[in-house]
C-alpha distance (Angstrom), angle and dihedral (degrees) to the residues before:
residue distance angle dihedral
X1 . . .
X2 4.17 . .
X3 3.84 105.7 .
X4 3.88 115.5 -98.2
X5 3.92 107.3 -100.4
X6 3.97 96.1 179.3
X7 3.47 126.3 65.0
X8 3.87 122.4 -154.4
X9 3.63 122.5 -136.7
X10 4.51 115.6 -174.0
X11 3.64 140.9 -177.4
X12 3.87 112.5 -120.8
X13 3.68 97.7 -107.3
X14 3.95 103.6 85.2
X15 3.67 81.6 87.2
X16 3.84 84.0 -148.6
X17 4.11 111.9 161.6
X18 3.62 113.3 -92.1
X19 3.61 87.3 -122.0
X20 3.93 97.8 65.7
X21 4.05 93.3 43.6
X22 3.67 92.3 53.4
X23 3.90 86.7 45.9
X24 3.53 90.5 60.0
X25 3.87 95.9 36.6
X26 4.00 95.8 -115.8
X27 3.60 124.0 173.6
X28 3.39 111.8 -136.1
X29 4.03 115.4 -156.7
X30 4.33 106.4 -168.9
X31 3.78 123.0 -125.9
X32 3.90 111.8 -134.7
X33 3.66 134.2 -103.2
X34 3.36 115.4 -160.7
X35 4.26 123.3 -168.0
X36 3.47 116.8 -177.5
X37 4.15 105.2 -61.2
X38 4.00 89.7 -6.7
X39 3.57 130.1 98.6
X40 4.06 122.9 -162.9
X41 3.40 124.4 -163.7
X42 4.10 98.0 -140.2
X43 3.52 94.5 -127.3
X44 3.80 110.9 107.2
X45 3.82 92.8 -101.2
X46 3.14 112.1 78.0
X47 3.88 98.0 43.0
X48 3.69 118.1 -2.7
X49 3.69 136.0 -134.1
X50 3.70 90.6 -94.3
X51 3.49 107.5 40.9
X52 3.98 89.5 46.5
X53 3.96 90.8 55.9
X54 3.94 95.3 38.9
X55 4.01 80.1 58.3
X56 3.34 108.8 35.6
X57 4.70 84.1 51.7
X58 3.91 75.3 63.7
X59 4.17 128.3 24.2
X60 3.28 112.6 98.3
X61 4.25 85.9 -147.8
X62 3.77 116.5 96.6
X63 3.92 112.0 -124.7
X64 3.41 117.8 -146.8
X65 4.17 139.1 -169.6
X66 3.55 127.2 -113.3
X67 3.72 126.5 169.6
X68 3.33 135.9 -107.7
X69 4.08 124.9 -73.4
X70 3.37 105.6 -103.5
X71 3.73 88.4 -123.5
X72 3.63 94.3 70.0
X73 4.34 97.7 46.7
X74 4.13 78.2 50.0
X75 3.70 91.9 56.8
X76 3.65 92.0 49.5
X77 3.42 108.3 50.4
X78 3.89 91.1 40.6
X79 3.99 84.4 55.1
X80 3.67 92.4 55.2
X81 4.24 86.0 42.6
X82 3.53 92.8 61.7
X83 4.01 90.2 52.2
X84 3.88 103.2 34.5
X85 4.10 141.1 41.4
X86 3.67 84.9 -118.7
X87 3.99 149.9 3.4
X88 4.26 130.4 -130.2
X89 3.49 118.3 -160.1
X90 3.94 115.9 -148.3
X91 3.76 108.0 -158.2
X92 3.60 133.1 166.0
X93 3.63 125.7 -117.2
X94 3.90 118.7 -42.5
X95 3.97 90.5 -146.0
X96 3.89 87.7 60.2
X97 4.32 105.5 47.0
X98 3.25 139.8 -1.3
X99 3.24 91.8 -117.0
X100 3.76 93.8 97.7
X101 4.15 89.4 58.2
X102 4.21 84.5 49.6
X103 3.58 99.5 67.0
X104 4.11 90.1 33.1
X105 3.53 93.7 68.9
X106 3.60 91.8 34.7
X107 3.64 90.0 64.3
X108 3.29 97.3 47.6
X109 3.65 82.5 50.7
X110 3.95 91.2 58.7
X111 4.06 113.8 29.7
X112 3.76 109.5 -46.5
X113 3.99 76.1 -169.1
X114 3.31 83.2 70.0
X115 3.42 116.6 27.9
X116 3.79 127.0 56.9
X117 3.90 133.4 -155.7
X118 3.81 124.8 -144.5
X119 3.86 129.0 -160.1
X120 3.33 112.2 -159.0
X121 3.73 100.0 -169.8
X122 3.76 90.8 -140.3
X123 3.72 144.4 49.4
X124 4.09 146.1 -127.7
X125 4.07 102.5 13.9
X126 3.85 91.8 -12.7
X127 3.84 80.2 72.6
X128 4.04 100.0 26.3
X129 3.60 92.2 51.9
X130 4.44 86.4 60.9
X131 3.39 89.2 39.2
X132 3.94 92.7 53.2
X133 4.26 87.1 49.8
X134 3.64 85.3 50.5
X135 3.56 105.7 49.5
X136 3.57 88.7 38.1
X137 3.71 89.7 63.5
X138 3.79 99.6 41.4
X139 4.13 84.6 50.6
X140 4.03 87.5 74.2
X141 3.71 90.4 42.3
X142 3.76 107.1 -93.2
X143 3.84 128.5 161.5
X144 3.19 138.3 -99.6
X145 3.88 87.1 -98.2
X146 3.48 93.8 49.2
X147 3.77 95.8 58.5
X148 3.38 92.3 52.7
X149 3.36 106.2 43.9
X150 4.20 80.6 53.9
X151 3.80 89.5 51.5
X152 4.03 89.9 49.0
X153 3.68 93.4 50.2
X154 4.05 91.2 51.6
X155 3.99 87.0 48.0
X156 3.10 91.3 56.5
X157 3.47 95.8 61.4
X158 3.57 103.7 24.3
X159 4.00 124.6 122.9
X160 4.26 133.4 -169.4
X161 3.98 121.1 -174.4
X162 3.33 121.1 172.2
X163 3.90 133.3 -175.1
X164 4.07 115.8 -140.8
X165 3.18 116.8 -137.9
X166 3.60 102.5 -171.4
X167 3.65 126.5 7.3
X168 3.65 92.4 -147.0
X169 3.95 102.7 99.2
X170 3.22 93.6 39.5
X171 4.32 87.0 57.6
X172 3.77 82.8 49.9
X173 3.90 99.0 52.7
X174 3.70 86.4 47.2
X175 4.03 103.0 -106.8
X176 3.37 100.7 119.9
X177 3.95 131.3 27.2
X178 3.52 125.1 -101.8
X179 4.26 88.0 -117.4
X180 3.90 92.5 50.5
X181 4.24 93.5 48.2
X182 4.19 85.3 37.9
X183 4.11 80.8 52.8
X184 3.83 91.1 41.1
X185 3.52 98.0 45.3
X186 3.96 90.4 48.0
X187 3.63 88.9 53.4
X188 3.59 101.5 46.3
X189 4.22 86.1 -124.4
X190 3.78 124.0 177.7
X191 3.61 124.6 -155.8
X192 3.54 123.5 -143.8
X193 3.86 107.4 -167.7
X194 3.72 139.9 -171.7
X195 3.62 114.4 -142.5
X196 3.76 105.5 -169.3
X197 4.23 130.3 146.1
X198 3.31 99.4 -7.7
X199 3.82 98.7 -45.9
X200 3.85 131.6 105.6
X201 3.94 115.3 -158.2
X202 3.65 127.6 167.0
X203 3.95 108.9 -125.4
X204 3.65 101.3 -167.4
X205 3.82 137.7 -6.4
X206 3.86 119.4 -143.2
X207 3.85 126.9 -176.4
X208 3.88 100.7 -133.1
X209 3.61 135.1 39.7
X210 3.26 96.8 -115.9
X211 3.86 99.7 56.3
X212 3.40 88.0 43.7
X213 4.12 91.8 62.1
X214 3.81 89.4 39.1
X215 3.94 83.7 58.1
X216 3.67 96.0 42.8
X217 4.04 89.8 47.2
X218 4.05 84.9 55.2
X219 3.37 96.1 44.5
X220 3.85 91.7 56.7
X221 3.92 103.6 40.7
X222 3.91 81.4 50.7
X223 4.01 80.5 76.9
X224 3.73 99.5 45.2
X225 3.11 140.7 165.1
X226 3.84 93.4 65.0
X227 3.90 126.1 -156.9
X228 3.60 93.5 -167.3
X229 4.10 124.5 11.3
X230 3.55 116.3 -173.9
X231 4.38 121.8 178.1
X232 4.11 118.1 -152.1
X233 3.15 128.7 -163.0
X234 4.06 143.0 170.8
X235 3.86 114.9 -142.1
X236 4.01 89.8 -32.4
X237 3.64 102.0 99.1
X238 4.12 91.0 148.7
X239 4.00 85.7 54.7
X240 3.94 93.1 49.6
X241 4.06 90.3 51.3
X242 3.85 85.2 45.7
X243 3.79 94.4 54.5
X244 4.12 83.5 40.8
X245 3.18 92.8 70.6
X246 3.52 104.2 40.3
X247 4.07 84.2 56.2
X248 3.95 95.3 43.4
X249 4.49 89.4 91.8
X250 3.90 81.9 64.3
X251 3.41 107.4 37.2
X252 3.90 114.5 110.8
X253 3.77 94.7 -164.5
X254 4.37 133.4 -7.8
X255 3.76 113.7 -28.8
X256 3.35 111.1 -133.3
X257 3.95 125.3 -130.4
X258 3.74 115.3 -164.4
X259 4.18 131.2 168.5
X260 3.62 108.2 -125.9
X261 3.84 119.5 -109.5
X262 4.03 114.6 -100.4
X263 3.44 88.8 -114.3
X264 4.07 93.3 66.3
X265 3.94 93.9 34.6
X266 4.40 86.1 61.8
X267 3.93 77.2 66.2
X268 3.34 104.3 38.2
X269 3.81 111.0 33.0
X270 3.99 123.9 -148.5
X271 3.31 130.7 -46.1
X272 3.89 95.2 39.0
X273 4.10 125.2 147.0
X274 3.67 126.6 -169.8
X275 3.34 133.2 175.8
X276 3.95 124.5 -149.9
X277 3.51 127.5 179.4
X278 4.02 142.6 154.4
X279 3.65 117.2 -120.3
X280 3.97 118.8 -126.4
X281 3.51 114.1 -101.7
């Protein structure tokens, strides 16, 4: 196997296993959450999966994201640097964080000779799923070229759907009005949206939960056959093995189930499940 020149550097919302990242030797630099006077690096650490979701069902505090310090995207990269030719940085969409602008000016900061920056245009496994071609490709020693021309391809073909559960957070962080998640609320309505280059759009609205997963089922097999088929979920782990096997028929190879990163649950609340997948060529 030729020797990996490129090292790759990612935010913490690909929501990738930890397995897979340290597989491919990724460096991953954590968003922020920050809850009234406390700061969390999103990294699984310093509050954990559970405990975030247990407290975000109940606080009556608003968390929100931040990115990283600059500091720590600087370490990273410069740790890759010192074992590789050159340095990609996965990050998820500029129109969502400014996490994206972070490690630009940090790279300019460094070599941008040297070190790349990548907008994914999406988030979770929208961006995990590019990530994965790319590291996948730098693994047997491609360039920097290579890598992205893999992660490219993948966007091209790459889908996210989630179901709401509650429009709540997202009335908190500001994406909906306080009249349309009063309305929503009322109604009992469940959002199915499409979160695709940069843009978040709701694709249908359904009045119970269990419409709204029978819509977001149909709106996935609608793509099949899948090369990749990932399920998300936040603090509904029975729903995401529900919705497994409802996608199993379809499934080409194992579907994954992951627990969306804190720093996507502040958005989405509890109770959320998404599916993300990449299309067959």
């Amino acid at each position: 196997m030729a020797a990996q020149r490129v090292g790759i550097v990612a935010d913490s919302t690909s929501d990738l296993p930890q397995a897979w990242l340290d597989k491919w030797g990724v460096i991953v630099v954590p968003a922020f959450i920050n809850w009234g006077t406390d700061s969390y690096a999103d990294d699984g650490v310093q509050i954990t999966k559970p405990e975030f979701y247990r407290r975000l069902a109940t606080s009556p505090d608003t968390p929100r994201t931040s990115a990283m310090p600059p500091g720590l995207a600087l370490d990273a990269i410069r740790k890759q640097l010192a074992n590789h030719e050159q340095v990609v940085v996965f990050s998820l969409a500029s129109q969502f964080s400014s996490i994206y602008n972070t490690f630009v000016l940090v790279a300019q900061q460094i070599d941008p000779d040297r070190v790349t920056v990548y907008d994914s245009g999406s988030v979770s496994l929208g961006l995990g799923w590019q990530l994965a071609a790319g590291a996948e490709v730098a693994a047997t020693g491609g360039s920097v070229q290579d890598i992205l021309q893999a992660a490219r391809e993948t966007r091209k073909r790459v889908k996210l759907f989630a179901m709401i559960d509650t429009l709540e957070f997202l009335r908190r962080g500001g994406r909906v009005s306080n009249v349309v998640a009063g309305i929503g609320t009322l109604l009992q309505i469940k959002p199915i949206i499409d979160v695709y280059e940069g843009n978040v759009t709701t694709v249908q609205r359904q009045r119970t939960s269990s419409r709204a997963l029978q819509a977001l089922i149909e709106t996935v097999l609608s793509y099949a056959p899948f090369e990749r088929l990932g399920i998300l979920h936040t603090a509904n782990e029975s729903g995401a093995e529900a919705l497994k096997a409802k996608l199993s028929a379809v499934a080409s190879g194992d579907i994954l189930i992951t627990e969306a990163t804190p720093g996507i649950g502040v958005h989405t609340g509890p109770g959320c499940l998404g599916v993300s997948f990449v299309k067959q060529a």
